[in-house]
NULO-705838 format. One line per field, with one value per residue (C-alpha): residue in one letter; x, y, z; residue number from 1. Coordinates in steps of 0.5 Angstrom, whole numbers, always signed. Layout:
BEGIN
residuo A, ... $
x X, ... $
y Y, ... $
z Z, ... $
num NUM, ... $
This chain:
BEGIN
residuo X, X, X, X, X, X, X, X, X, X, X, X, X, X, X, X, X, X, X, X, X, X, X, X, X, X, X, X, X, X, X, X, X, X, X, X, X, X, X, X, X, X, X, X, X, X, X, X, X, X, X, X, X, X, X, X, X, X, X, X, X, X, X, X, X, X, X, X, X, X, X, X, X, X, X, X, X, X, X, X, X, X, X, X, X, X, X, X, X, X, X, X, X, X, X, X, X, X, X, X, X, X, X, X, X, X, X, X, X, X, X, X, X, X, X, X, X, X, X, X, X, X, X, X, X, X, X, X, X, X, X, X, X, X, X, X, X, X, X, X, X, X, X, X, X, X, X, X, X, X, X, X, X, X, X, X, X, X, X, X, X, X, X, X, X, X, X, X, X, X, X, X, X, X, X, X, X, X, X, X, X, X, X, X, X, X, X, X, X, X, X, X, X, X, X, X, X, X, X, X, X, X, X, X, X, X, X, X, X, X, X, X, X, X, X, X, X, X, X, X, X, X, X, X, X, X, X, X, X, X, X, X, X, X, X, X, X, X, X, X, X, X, X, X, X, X, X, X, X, X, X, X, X, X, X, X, X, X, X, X, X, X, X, X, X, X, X, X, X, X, X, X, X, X, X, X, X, X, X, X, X, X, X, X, X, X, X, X, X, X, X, X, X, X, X, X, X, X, X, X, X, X, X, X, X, X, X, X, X, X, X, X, X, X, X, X, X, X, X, X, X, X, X, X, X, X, X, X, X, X, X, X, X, X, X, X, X, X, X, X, X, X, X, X, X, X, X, X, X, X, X, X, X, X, X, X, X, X, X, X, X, X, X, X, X, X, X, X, X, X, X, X, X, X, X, X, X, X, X, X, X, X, X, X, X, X, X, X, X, X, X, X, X, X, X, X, X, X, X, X, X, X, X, X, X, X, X, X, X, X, X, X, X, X, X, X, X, X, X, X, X, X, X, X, X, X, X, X, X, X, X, X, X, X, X, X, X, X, X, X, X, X, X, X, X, X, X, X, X, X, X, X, X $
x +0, +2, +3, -1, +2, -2, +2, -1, -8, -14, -14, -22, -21, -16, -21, -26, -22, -18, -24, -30, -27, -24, -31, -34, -28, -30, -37, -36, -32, -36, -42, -38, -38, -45, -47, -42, -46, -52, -51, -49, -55, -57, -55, -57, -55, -50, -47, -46, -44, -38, -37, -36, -31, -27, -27, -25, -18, -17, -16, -11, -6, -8, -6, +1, -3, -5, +1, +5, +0, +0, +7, +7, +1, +7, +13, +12, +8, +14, +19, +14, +13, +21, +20, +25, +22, +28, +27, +20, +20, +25, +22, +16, +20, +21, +15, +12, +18, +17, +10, +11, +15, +10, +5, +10, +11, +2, +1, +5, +3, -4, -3, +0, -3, -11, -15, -12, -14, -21, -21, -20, -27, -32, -35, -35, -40, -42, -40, -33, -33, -37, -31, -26, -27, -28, -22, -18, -20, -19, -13, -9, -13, -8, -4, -9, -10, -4, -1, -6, -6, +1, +1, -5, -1, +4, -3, -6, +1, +1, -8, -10, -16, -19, -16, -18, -25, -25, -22, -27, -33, -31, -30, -37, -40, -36, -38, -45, -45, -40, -42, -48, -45, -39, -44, -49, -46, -50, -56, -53, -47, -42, -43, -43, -38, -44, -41, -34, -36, -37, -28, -27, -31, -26, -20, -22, -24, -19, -13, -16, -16, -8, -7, -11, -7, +0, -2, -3, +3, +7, +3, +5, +10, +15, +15, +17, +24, +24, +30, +30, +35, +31, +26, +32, +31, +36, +37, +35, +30, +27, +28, +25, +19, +19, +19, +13, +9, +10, +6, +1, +0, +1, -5, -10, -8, -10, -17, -18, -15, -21, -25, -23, -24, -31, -33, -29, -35, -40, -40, -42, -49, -49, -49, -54, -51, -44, -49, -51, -44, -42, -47, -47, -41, -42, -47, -44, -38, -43, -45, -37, -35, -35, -31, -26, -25, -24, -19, -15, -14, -12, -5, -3, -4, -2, +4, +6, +6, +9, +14, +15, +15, +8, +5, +0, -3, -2, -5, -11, -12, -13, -18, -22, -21, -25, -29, -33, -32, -36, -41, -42, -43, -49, -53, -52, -54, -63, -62, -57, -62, -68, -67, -62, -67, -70, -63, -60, -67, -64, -59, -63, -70, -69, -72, -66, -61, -65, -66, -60, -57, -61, -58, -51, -53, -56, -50, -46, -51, -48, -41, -40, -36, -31, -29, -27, -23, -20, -18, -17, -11, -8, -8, -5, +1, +2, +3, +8, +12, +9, +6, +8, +4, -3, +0, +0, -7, -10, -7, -10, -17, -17, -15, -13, -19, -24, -22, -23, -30, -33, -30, -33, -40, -41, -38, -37, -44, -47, -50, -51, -50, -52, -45, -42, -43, -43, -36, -33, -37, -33, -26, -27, -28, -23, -18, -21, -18, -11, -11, -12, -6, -1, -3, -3, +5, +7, +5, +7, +14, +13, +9, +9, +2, -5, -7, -4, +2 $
y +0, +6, +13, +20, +25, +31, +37, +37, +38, +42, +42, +40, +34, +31, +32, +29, +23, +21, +25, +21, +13, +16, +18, +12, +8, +11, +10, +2, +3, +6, +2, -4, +0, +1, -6, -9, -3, -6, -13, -12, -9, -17, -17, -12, -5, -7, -11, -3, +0, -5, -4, +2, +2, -3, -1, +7, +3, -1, +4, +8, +3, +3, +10, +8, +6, +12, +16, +10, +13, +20, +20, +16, +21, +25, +23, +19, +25, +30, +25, +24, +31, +32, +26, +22, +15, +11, +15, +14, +7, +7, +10, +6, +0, +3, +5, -1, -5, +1, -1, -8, -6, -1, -7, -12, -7, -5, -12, -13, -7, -9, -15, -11, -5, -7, -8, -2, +2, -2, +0, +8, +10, +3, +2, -5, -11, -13, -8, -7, -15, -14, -9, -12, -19, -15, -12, -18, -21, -15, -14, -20, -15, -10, -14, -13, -6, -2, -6, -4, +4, +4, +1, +6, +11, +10, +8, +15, +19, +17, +19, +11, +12, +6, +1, +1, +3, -4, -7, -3, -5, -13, -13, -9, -15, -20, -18, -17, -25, -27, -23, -27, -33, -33, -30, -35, -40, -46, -49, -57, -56, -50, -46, -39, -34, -29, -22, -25, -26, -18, -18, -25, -22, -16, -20, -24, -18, -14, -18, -20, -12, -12, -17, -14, -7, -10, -13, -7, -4, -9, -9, -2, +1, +4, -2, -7, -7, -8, -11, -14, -10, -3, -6, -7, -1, +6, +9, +17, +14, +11, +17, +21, +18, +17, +25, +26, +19, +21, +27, +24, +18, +22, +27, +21, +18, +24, +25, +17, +19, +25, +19, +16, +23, +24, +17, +18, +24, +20, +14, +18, +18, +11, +6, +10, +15, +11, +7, +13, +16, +11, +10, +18, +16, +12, +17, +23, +19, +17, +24, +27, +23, +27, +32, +26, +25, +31, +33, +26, +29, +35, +31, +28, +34, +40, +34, +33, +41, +43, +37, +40, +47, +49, +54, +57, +50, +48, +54, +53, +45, +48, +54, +48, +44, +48, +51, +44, +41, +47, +47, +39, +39, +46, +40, +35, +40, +39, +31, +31, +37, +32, +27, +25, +21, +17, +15, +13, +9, +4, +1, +0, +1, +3, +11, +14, +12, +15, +22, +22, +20, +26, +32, +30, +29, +37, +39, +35, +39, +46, +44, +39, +45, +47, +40, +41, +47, +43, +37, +41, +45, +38, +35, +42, +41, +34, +36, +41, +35, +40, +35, +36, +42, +37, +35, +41, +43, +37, +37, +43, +42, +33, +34, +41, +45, +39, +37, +44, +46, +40, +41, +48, +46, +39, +40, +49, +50, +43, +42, +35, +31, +37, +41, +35, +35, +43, +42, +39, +43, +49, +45, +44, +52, +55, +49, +52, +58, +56, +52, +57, +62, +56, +54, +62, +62, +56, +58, +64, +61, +55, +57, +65, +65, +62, +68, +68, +72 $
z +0, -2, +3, +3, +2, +6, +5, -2, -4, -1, +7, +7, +3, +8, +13, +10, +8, +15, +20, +18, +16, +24, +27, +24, +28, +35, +33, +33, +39, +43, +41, +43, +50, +50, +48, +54, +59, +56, +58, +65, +66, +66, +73, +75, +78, +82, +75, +72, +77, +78, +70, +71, +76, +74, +66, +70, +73, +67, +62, +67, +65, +57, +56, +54, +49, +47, +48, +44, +38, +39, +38, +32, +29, +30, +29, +23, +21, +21, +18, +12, +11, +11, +6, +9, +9, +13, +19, +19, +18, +24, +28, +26, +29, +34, +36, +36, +41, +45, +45, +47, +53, +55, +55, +59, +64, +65, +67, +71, +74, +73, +77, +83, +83, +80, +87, +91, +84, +84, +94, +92, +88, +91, +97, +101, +97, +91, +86, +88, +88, +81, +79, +81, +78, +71, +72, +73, +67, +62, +64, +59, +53, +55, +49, +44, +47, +47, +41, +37, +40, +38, +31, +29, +31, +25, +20, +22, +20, +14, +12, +14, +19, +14, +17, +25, +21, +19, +26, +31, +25, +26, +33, +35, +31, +34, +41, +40, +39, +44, +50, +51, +48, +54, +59, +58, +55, +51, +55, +56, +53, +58, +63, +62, +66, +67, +68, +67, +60, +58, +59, +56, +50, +51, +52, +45, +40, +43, +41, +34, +33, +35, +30, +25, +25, +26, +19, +16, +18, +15, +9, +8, +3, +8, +12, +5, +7, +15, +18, +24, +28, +26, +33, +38, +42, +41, +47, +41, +38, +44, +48, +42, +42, +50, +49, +45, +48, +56, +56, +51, +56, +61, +59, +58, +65, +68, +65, +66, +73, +74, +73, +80, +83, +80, +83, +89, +90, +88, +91, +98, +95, +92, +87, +84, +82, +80, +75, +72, +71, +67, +63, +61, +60, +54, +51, +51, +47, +42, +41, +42, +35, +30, +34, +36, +29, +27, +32, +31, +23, +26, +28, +21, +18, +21, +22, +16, +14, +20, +17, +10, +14, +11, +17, +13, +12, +19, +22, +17, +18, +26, +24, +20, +25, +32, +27, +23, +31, +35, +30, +30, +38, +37, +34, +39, +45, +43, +44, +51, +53, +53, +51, +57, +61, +55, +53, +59, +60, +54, +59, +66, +68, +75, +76, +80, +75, +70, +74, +74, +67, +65, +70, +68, +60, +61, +64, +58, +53, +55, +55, +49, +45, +50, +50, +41, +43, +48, +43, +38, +43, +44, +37, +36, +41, +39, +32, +33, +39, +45, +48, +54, +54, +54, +61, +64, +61, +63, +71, +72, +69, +71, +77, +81, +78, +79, +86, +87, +85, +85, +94, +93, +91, +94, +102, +101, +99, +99, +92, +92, +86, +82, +85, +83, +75, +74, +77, +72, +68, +71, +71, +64, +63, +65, +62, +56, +58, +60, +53, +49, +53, +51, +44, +42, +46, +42, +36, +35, +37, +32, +26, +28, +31, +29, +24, +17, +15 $
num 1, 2, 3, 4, 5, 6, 7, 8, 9, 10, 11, 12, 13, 14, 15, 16, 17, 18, 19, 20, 21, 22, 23, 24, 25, 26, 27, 28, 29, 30, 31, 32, 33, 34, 35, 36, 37, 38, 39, 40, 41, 42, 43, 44, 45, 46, 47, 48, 49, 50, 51, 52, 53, 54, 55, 56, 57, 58, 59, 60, 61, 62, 63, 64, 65, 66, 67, 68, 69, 70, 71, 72, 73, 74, 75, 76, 77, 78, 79, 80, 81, 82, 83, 84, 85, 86, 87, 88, 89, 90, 91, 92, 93, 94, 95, 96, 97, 98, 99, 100, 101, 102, 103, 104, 105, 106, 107, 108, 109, 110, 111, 112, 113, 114, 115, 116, 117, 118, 119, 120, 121, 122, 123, 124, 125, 126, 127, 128, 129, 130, 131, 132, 133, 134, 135, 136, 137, 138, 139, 140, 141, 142, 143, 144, 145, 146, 147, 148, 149, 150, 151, 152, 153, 154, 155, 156, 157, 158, 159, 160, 161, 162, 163, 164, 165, 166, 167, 168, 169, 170, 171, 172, 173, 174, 175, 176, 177, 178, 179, 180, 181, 182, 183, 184, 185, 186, 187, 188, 189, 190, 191, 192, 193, 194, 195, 196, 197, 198, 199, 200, 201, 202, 203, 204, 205, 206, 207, 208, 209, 210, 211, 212, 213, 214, 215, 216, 217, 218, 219, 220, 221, 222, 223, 224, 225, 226, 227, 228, 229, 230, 231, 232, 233, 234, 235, 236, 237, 238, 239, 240, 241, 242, 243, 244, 245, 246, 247, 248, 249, 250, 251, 252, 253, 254, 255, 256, 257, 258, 259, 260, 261, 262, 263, 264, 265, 266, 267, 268, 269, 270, 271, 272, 273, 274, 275, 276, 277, 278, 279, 280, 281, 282, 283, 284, 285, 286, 287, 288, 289, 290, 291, 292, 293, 294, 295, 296, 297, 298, 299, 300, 301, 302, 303, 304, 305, 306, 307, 308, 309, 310, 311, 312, 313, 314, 315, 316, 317, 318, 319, 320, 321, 322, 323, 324, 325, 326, 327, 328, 329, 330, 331, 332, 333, 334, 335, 336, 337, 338, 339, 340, 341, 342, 343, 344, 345, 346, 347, 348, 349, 350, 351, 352, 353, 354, 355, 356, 357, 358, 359, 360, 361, 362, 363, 364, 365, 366, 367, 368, 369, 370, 371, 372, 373, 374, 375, 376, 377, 378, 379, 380, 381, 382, 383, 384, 385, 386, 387, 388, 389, 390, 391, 392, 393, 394, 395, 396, 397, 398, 399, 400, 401, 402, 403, 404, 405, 406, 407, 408, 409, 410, 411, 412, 413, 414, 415, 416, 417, 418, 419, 420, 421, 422, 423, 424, 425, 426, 427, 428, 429, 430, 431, 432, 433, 434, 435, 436, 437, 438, 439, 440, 441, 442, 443, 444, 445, 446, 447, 448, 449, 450, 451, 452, 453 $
C-alpha cells in the first residue's frame, strides 16, 4: 500500500477522508461499550456500577497506548512530511517495540496495582467484587489494547484512518455475539461466565483488532524492506518517542484518573449515581464523535505540514478543525438536553439512574463545544511535538480544578449530585482558558502565530 501525501491538496479533502473512516471507527468502539453496559444491565445495578469502575481503573493502565499513538501520528508524520522514508520506517520500529515493552511493564502493574485502584473509587459489597473480577479479567487484553493503539499511530501519520474502521466495525459484531454467548454459555453443552464473560469478549475482540492493524503496518510500503535490527531498541530514538508519548500517555492517564475523582465524589450518594456516570459515559462519546474524528485528522495533517515547513496550511488545518468541530456538538445540544432520560432508559429501568443520567447529560449538552477546542488544542500541541503542554493542561482542568470545584459545591455550598456534574462543567471551562493561552505562545513560536501572515 502506497503512502499519502497531506501537505498537497486541499486541506477539507484530508479532512473529509481521514475524519470520517475515524468517526465511523469510534463509532463502533463506542458502541461496542455500549453493548457491554447494555448486557451487564442483565445483572442488575450492581453489575453496572461495578462495569464502570472497573473499566475506569482498566483504561489508566491503556494510556501508554494511546500515547504510543499519538506520537506515531506525529513522529512518522514529521519524517513523511520531510520525505525522509528511512526514518519514518525506523521510528515505525521503534515505536511498535516500544510499544510491546510498554505492554509487559502495564501488566505486571495491573497484577500489582489493580485491587487498590478498583479500593480507591468503591465501597465494600458487591459491585466492588463485581468490578474487581471484571478488571482482572481485562487485564490479558492490554496486548490487544496497547499493540493495537501504538500501530495505528503510524497508519494514521500516513492518512490510513480506514484500517482501524474496519478492525473496530468486526470487533463490535463479533462482540455483540459473543457477550452472550460467553455469559450464558449454551444450554446442556457449557456453562457460561456470567458477568465475567463481558471481559473475556473483550479480551478475544480486542486481540484479533491488534492482529489485524499489526497486519496493515506491515503491508505498507514504507514497511517492505524492514529489517529485524530497526526493532531492537535505540536509546535516541526511544528517548524520542518517549518525549512525545509520555505527555501523551500522561495526559490520558489524568483524564482517566479525574474519573477516579469524580467517582470517588460520587459513591458517597450510591451505586445509583456511580451507575448512572457510567452510562452518561457511554452517551456522550457517541454524541462526541465526529469532533473526536475531526480532532484525530488534525494531527497527521498539520504533521506532515509542519514537517514540510508549510505553516500556512497548519494554521488552516486547525481553524477548519475547531470551527467544523463547534458547529457539530451545537447540533447535538437538543438530543443531550431532552433526551437524556430516554437515553440513559436504554441501559436500565431503575428510575434513580435515569433521573439522574438525565441531570448529567444536560450539564454535558452546554458544554460539548468547550471540549472540541480542547481536542483541537491537544491535536494541535502534538503535531507541533509540544505534547508536554496537554499535560500541564490536563493537570489543571482532570484534577486540581476539578478536585476544587467539585470540594467547593458539594462540601462548601452542598449542591449535592448536581454540585458534582457543574463542577466538572466549570473545570472544563476554565481549562479551556488556559489551553488557549498555551496553544497561542506555542504557535507563535512554531509556525508564527494561529493567523495568517
Amino acid at each position: 500500500m502506497t503512502d499519502d501525501d497531506l501537505t498537497q491538496g486541499p486541506i477539507m479533502g484530508h479532512f473529509r477522508r481521514i475524519a470520517l473512516p475515524a468517526a465511523i471507527g469510534m463509532l463502533f468502539s463506542t458502541l461496542y461499550n455500549v453493548v457491554d453496559t447494555f448486557y451487564s444491565g442483565y445483572f442488575g445495578t450492581e453489575a453496572q456500577a461495578g462495569l464502570a469502575v472497573g473499566f475506569q481503573a482498566f483504561f489508566i493502565l491503556v494510556a501508554v497506548g494511546f500515547g504510543t499513538g499519538s506520537a506515531m501520528s506525529a513522529l512518522v508524520g514529521n519524517a513523511m512530511g520531510r520525505k525522509d522514508t528511512s526514518d519514518a520506517r525506523h521510528l515505525a520500529a521503534q515505536g511498535l517495540s516500544f510499544a510491546a515493552l510498554a505492554t509487559l511493564t502495564m501488566i505486571v502493574v495491573a497484577l500489582f496495582a489493580g485491587p487498590s485502584l478498583i479500593a480507591i473509587v468503591s465501597e465494600p459489597g458487591a459491585y466492588r467484587d463485581a468490578g474487581q473480577s471484571y478488571f482482572n479479567w481485562l487485564v490479558w487484553s492490554l496486548p490487544g489494547f496497547i499493540l493495537a493503539y501504538g500501530a495505528n499511530g503510524i497508519l494514521q501519520a500516513r492518512g490510513d484512518t480506514v484500517s482501524m474502521q474496519r478492525a473496530l466495525m468486526v470487533a463490535f459484531c463479533v462482540n455483540v455475539g459473543l457477550n452472550p454467548l460467553l455469559m450464558f454459555g449454551i444450554p446442556g453443552v457449557v456453562n457460561g461466565l456470567g458477568f465475567n464473560g463481558i471481559a473475556l469478549a473483550t479480551v478475544l475482540s480486542q486481540s484479533g483488532v491488534a492482529c489485524f492493524i499489526l497486519y496493515r503496518v506491515f503491508s505498507r510500503e514504507m514497511m517492505s524492506d524492514i529489517r529485524l535490527p530497526e526493532f531492537v531498541p535505540s536509546i535516541a530514538k526511544y528517548t524520542e518517542i518517549a518525549k512525545q508519548a509520555l505527555p501523551s500517555s500522561l495526559t490520558l492517564f489524568i483524564t482517566f484518573a479525574s474519573g477516579f475523582i469524580v467517582q470517588y465524589a460520587l459513591k458517597d450518594y450510591g451505586e445509583a449515581s456511580l451507575a448512572a456516570y457510567g452510562i452518561t459515559m457511554r452517551v456522550e462519546q457517541i454524541f462526541l464523535l465526529p469532533a473526536l474524528g475531526i480532532t484525530i485528522a488534525l494531527v497527521p495533517i498539520a504533521a506532515q505540514n509542519y514537517g514540510a515547513d508549510q505553516h500556512d496550511r497548519v494554521r488552516e488545518a486547525f481553524s477548519l478543525c475547531w470551527k467544523m468541530g463547534v458547529i457539530a456538538m451545537a447540533l447535538a445540544f437538543p438530543f443531550l438536553w431532552w433526551g437524556g432520560g430516554l437515553a440513559t432508559s436504554v441501559f436500565t429501568s431503575d428510575p434513580e439512574v435515569i433521573e439522574i443520567g438525565a441531570l448529567f447529560l444536560r450539564v454535558e449538552a452546554v458544554i460539548l463545544p468547550v471540549y472540541v477546542f480542547l481536542f483541537s488544542a491537544n491535536s494541535l500541541l502534538q503535531a507541533l511535538k509540544k505534547a508536554v503542554w496537554t499535560m500541564w493542561i490536563g493537570v489543571y482542568r482532570q484534577i486540581i480544578g476539578m478536585a476544587f470545584f467539585i470540594w467547593l459545591l458539594t462540601s462548601v455550598f452542598d449542591f449535592g449530585l448536581t454540585g458534582v456534574r457543574v463542577a466538572i462543567a466549570l473545570a472544563v471551562v476554565t481549562g479551556l482558558m488556559l489551553s488557549f493561552a498555551v496553544v497561542h505562545r506555542v504557535a507563535r513560536d512554531r509556525i508564527g502565530g494561529l493567523r495568517a501572515t
